[in-house]
N, C-alpha and C positions, 0 to 999 in steps of 0.2 A: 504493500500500500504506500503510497506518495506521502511523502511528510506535510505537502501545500496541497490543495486540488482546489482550482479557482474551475466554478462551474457555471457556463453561460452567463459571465459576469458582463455586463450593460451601465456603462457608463456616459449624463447626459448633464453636460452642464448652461445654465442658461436657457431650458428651453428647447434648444433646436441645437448645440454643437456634439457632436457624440464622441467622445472621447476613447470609448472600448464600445466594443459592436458584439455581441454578444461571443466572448474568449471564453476560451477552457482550455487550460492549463496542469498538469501534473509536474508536480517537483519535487524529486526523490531526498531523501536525508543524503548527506553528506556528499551534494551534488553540491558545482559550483557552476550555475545558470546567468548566464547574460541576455538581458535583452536590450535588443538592437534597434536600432531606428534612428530614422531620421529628426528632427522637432517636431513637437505635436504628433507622432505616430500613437502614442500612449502608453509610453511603456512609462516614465515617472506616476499616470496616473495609476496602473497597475502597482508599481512599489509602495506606491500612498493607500490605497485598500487594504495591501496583506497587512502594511504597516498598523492601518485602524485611523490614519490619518482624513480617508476620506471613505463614505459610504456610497454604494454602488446603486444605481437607479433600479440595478435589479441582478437574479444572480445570486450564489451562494459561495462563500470561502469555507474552508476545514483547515485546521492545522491539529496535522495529528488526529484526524477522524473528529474533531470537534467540528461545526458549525460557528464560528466565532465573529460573524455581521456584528454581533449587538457588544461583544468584550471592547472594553475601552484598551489604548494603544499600551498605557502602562501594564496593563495586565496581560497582554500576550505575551507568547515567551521569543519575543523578535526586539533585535533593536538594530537603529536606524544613524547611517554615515552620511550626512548630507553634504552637497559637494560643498558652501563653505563650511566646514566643517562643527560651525554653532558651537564652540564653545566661550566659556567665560570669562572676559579680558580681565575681570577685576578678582581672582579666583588663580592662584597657583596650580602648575604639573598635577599636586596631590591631589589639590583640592576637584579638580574640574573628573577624574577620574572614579573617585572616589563620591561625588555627586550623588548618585543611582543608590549606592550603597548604605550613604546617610541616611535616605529617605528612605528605606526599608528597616531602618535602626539598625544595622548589620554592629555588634562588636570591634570596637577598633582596634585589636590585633587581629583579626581577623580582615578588616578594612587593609592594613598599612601591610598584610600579606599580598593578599588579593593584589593591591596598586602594584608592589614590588612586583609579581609574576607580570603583571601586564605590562610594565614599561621594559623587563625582559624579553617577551616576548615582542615586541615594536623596537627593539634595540636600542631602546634607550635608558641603559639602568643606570640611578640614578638622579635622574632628572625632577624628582618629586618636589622641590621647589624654586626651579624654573618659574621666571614669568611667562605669560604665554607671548605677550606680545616682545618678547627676545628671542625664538622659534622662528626656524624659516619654514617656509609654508611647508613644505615634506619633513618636518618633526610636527608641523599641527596637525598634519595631517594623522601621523603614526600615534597622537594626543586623542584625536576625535577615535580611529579603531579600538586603542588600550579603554577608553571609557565605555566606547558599547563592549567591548571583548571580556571587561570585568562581571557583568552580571550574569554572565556562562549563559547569553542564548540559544535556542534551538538553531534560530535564522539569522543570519545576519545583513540587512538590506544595506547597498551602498549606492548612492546615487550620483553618478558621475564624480567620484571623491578625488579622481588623480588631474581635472581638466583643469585646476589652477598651478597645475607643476608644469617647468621647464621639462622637455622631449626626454632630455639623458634620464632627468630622476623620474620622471614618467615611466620610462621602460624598467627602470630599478624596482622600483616597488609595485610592478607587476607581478616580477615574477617573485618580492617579495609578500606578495599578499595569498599567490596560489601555493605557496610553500608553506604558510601558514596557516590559511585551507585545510593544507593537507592534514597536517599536525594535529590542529582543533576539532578535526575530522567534526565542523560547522557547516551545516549549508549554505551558501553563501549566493543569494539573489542581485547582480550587478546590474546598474542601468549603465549605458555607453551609448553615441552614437559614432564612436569611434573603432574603423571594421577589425583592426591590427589588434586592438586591446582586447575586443573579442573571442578572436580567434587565436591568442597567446593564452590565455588566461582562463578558458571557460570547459567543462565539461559539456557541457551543452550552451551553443546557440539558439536563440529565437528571432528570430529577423520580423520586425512588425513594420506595417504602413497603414494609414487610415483608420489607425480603430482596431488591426486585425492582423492575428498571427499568418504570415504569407508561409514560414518554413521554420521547423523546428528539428535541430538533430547536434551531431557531434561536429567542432569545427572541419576538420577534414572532406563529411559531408555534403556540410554546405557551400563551402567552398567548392569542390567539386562537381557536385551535381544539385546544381539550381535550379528549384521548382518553375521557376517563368523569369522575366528579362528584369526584373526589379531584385529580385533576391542577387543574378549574372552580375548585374551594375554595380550594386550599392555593397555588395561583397569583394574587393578589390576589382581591379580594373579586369574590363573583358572586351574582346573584341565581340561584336552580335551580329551577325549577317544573315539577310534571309535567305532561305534553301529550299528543295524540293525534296523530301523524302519518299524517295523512289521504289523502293520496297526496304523490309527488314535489313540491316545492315549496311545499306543503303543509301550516299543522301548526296546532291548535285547542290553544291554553291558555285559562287562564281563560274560558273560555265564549266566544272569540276566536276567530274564523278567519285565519290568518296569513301572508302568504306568505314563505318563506325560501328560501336558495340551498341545501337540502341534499336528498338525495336518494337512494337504494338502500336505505329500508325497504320496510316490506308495508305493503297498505292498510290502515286503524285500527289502525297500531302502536303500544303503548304506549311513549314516549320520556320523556327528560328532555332540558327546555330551559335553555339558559344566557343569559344576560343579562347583560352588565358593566354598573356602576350609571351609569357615565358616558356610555351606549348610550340612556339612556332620553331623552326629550324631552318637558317637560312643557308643557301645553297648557288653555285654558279645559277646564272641563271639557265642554261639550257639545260641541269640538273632539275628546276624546280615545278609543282607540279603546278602553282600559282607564280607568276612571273609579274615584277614589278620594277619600280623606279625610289632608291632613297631618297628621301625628304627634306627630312631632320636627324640631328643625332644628339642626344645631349646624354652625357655621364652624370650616371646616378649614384656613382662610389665601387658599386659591387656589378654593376652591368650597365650596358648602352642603354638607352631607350630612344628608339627608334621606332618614325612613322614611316613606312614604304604605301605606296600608293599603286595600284593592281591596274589592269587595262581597264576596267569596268569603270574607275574612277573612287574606288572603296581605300580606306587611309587606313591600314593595317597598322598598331601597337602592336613594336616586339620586344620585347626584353631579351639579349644577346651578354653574352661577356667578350665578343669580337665585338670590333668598330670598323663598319661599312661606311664608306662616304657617301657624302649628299652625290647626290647625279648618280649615282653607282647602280647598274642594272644588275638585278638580284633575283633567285628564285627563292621559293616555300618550299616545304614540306609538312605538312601536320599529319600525324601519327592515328592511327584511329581510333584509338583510349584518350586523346586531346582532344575529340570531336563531342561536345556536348548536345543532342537534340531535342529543343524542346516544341511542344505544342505552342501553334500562334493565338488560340485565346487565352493561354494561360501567361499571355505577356500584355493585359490592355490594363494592368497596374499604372497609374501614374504618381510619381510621388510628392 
């Protein structure tokens, strides 16, 4: 049984904006779930429900086989990392940690334990009277997890908590927080609209737009096999081209006949195909099976990225670790395990 189950959860604010379009959701204990989107897809407002923060227009939550619509936020066993991190300027290390604890009357050796284990575990032992406002933003940050991580939640929701850090300590405390994940063996519910962080850091993705889960699975998954042209996109970069799926294995882009691993259309179905840039294989061009003209070339550190442009007039992204020059006549190759096919009404997503 799932530790969350959000079921035909309906969310409508104002009247006429629908924020969750009726979701249902399972979230396994000691999973670490990200949901993805764009602004306004809904995933903050799904964090704010499990949270107790906001009540759904309709729909039921469980945590842990309870129904818990009507428990107030302090009384779930969830607590909440918001991305400025809300703690108290005028309140020391200990005291902002230890917060949660006082108001439960908790023991103060038992308190000044508890605080110790948590700013060990955020790497920061020691720090218990620090002011806050002497902390660079990745120690308030690791300030705001030790104070939800003191009360030993079941869940731990964090909402966008890494978007006010610099790129280097952003990727730091990635994969410092999946290591910690692990450790706490906590479930760990993350908001992002950032697709790298997702897909570093998550046991499971959920990709939402408009109100509504589009694809839900492991990063590898999604990343690979994208349910329609919005999940392809908005999941790193892809190439999309329309194609004709000719039969099972089967499938004609660019004026190409292609074989690929995909299969249960109709014969001359109209599909869209997907392509990752770093799938492409460039080749002489009288090698190659698609033949084009370099564009651009700009270094990316670890590989080229490069636009080629095909006879059709279609501006191919490749990811290469050679550098082909601009003017430079060039062939393709794509592999047929690199050929994504998907259905064309499962791509009139707009986002």
């Amino acid at each position: 049984m799932a530790l969350i189950e959000l079921r035909d959860i309906t969310k409508v604010f104002d009247g006429n904006m629908t924020a969750l379009d009726n979701v249902s959701l399972d979230i396994k204990e000691h999973e670490f779930l990200t949901l993805l989107g764009p602004s306004g897809c809904g995933k903050t407002t799904m964090l704010r429900i499990i949270a107790g923060f906001e009540h759904p227009t309709s729909g039921a939550l469980y945590l842990d086989g309870e129904n818990v619509l009507d428990v107030p936020p302090h009384k779930r066993q969830v607590n909440t990392v918001f991305q400025n991190y809300a703690l108290f300027p005028h309140l020391n290390v200990y005291n902002n940690i230890a917060f949660g604890l006082k108001l439960k009357k908790t023991p103060k050796e038992i308190i000044d334990r508890k605080v110790s284990d948590a700013l060990n575990l955020v790497n920061l032992p020691g720090y218990q009277k620090r002011s806050i406002d002497k902390l660079s933003g990745g120690q308030q940050q690791r300030i705001a997890i030790a104070r939800a991580l003191v009360n030993e939640p079941k869940v731990l929701l964090l909402d966008e908590p890494l978007g006010a850090l610099d790129l280097k300590l952003r990727k730091t405390m990635q994969l410092e927080l999946k290591k910690m994940q692990q450790e706490l063996k906590i479930t760990f519910v993350y908001v992002t609209h950032d697709q790298e962080e997702a897909l570093t850091m998550s046991d499971t993705v959920v990709v939402m737009n408009q109100g509504k889960i589009l694809q839900a699975g492991n990063p590898t998954d999604i990343y690979n096999e994208p349910v329609n042209e919005f999940v392809a996109d908005f999941i790193g970069e892809s190439n999309i081209i329309d194609g004709v799926m000719k039969k099972d294995y089967l499938v004609n882009f660019d004026g190409v006949d292609f074989e690929c691993v995909d299969k249960g259309f109709s014969p001359n179905e109209n599909v869209s195909v997907v392509i990752r840039p770093e799938d492409i294989y460039i080749v002489d061009s009288e090698h190659g099976y698609i033949k084009g003209t370099v564009r651009s070339v700009v270094f990316k550190g670890v590989h080229y990225e490069m636009t080629i442009v095909d006879k059709s007039g279609y501006a191919w992204l490749i990811h290469d670790v050679n550098r082909f020059d601009e003017g430079q006549d060039v062939g393709m190759i794509i592999r047929p395990p690199e050929i994504h096919v998907m259905k064309k009404e499962a791509t009139k997503i707009e986002p």
